[in-house]
N, C-alpha and C positions, 0 to 999 in steps of 0.2 A: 173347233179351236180350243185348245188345252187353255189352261188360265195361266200356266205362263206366257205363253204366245199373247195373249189379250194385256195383260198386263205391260208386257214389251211393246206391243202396238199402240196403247194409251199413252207410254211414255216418249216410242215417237213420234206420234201426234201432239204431245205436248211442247215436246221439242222443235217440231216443223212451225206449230201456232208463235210459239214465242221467237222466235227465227224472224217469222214474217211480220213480226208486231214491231220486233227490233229495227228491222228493215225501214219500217214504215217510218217511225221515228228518226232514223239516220236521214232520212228524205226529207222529211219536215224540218229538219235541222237544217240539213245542209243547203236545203232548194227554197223552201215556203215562206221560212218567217223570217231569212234576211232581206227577200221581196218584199218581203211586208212592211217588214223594217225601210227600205229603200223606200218604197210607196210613202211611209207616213215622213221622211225625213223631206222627201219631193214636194209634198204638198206642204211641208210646215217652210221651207225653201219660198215658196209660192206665196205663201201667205207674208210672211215679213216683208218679200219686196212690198206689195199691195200695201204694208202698213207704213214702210219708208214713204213710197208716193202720198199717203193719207197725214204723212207728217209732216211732209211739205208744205202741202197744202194749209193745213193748222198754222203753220211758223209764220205763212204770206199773209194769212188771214189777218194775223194779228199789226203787223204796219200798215193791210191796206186800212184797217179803221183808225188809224193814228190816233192810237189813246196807249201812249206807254205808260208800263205799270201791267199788261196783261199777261195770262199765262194761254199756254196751250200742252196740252198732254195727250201724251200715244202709249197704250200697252203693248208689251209684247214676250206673249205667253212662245217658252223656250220649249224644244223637243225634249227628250229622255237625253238628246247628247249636249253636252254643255258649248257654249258659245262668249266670244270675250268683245265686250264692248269697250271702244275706243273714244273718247270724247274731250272737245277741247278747239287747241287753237289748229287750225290747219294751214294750208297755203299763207305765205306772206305776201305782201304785197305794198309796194313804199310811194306813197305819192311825191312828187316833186312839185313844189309851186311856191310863188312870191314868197307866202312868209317861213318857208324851209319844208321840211321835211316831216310827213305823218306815215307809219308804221300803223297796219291793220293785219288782223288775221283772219281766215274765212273760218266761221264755223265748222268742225269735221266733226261727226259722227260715224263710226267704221262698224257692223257687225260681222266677225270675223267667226263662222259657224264651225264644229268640232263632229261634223256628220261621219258615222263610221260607214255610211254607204254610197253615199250623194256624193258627188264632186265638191268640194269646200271652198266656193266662190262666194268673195267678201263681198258684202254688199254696204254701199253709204251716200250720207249726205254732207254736201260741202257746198256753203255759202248760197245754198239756195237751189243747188242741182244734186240728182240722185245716180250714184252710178254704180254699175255691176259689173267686175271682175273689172275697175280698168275703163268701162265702154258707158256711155252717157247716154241713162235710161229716160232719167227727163231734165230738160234746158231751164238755167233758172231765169227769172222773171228780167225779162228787157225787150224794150223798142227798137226801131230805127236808130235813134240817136241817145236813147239811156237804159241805164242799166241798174238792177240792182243788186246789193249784196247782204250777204246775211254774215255777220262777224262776230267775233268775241275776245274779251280779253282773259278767259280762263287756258290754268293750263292744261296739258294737255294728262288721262288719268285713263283708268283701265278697271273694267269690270268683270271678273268671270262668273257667269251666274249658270245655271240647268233649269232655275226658276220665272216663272214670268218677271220681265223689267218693265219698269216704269220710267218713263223720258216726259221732261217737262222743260221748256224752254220758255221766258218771258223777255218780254221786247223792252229796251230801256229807253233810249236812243239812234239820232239819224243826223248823217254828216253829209255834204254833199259836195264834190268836185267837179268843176265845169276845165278845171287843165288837169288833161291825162296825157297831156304827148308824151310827155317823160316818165310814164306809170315803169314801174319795174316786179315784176313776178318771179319771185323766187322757184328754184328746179323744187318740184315734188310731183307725185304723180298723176294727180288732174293737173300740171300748168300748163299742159301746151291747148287743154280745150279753156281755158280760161284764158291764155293768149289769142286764142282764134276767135273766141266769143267777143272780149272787152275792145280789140282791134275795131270793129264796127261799130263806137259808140263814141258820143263824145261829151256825157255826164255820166259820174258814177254817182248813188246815191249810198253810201255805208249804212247798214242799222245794224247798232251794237244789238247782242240777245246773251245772256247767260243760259247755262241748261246742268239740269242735274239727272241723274242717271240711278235708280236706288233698285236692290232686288225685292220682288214681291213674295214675302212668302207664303 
């Protein structure tokens, strides 16, 4: 082989090598690390619900030991894709009884996620129950014959963070209604499970909570 020939052969071999490196790269692109990306948006999906349920829990903890004045906090460390936190007053709800008329609102908490891979199904808490996309992940705290609620008088405010958030709610006060015939539930989109839940009870017990919402940097 002449040394030009070896020379030509070097150079397309260089060109095949880098052809196929190119290749590999286009594949990784296009196939490997949006899965990857999906994977980690899935499991961080996964995880917030677990910490919605775990904040529940925190918020009930805090009126079963009836000492208001208490707090309760939950983290929640955000993906690479950013996510807007909704918080505030939610659902209305108007008691009617002897001495007139009381206005409460339920606690809402909405995280509404910004995944560039994952289906972008909101997930929240309202008055004491957790729901996903719409669908009632878990029932909030009631009996046979009572029920309770988790409420607040803030309004309602909006967080966009990509950074861990920090949610702290503490317990103030507790109201109690023993005439619900005449309860009335405003249209929003948990009322009709909050009409089919409070339907089978015949005490409401209210407990105001305030909650703040701050990004962690």
């Amino acid at each position: 082989m002449s040394e030009h020939e070896a020379a030509v052969s070097e150079i397309v071999s260089f060109i095949l090598i880098t052809g196929l490196l190119t290749a590999c790269a286009c594949i990784s692109f296009a196939v490997v690390l949006p899965e990857m990306e999906k994977s980690m948006e899935a499991s961080h999906a996964e995880d917030t619900a677990g910490r919605f349920c775990a904040m529940k829990s925190g918020i009930d903890r805090l009126w079963i030991q009836e000492n208001p004045g208490l707090f309760s906090g939950q983290l929640f460390p955000l993906s690479s894709s950013a996510g807007t936190f909704t918080y505030g007053k939610g659902t209305k709800l108007i008691f009617n009884h002897s001495d007139g008329q009381k206005t409460v609102y339920l606690l809402s908490l909405t995280f509404e996620p910004s995944y560039l891979r994952c289906e972008n199904i909101p997930l929240s808490y309202e008055g004491g129950a957790v729901f996903l996309g719409g669908e009632n992940l878990l029932p909030a705290s009631a009996g046979r014959t009572d029920a309770v609620l988790i409420c607040t008088a803030q309004r309602r405010e909006n967080l966009l963070a990509n950074v861990p958030v920090a949610i702290c709610c503490q317990y103030l006060k507790k109201e109690t209604f023993t005439d619900i015939s005449h309860l009335q539930i405003a249209d929003a989109p948990n009322a009709e499970y909050w009409k089919r839940m409070l339907s089978e009870v015949s005490r409401i017990t209210v407990l105001e909570y305030t909650v703040s919402v701050e990004a962690v940097p």
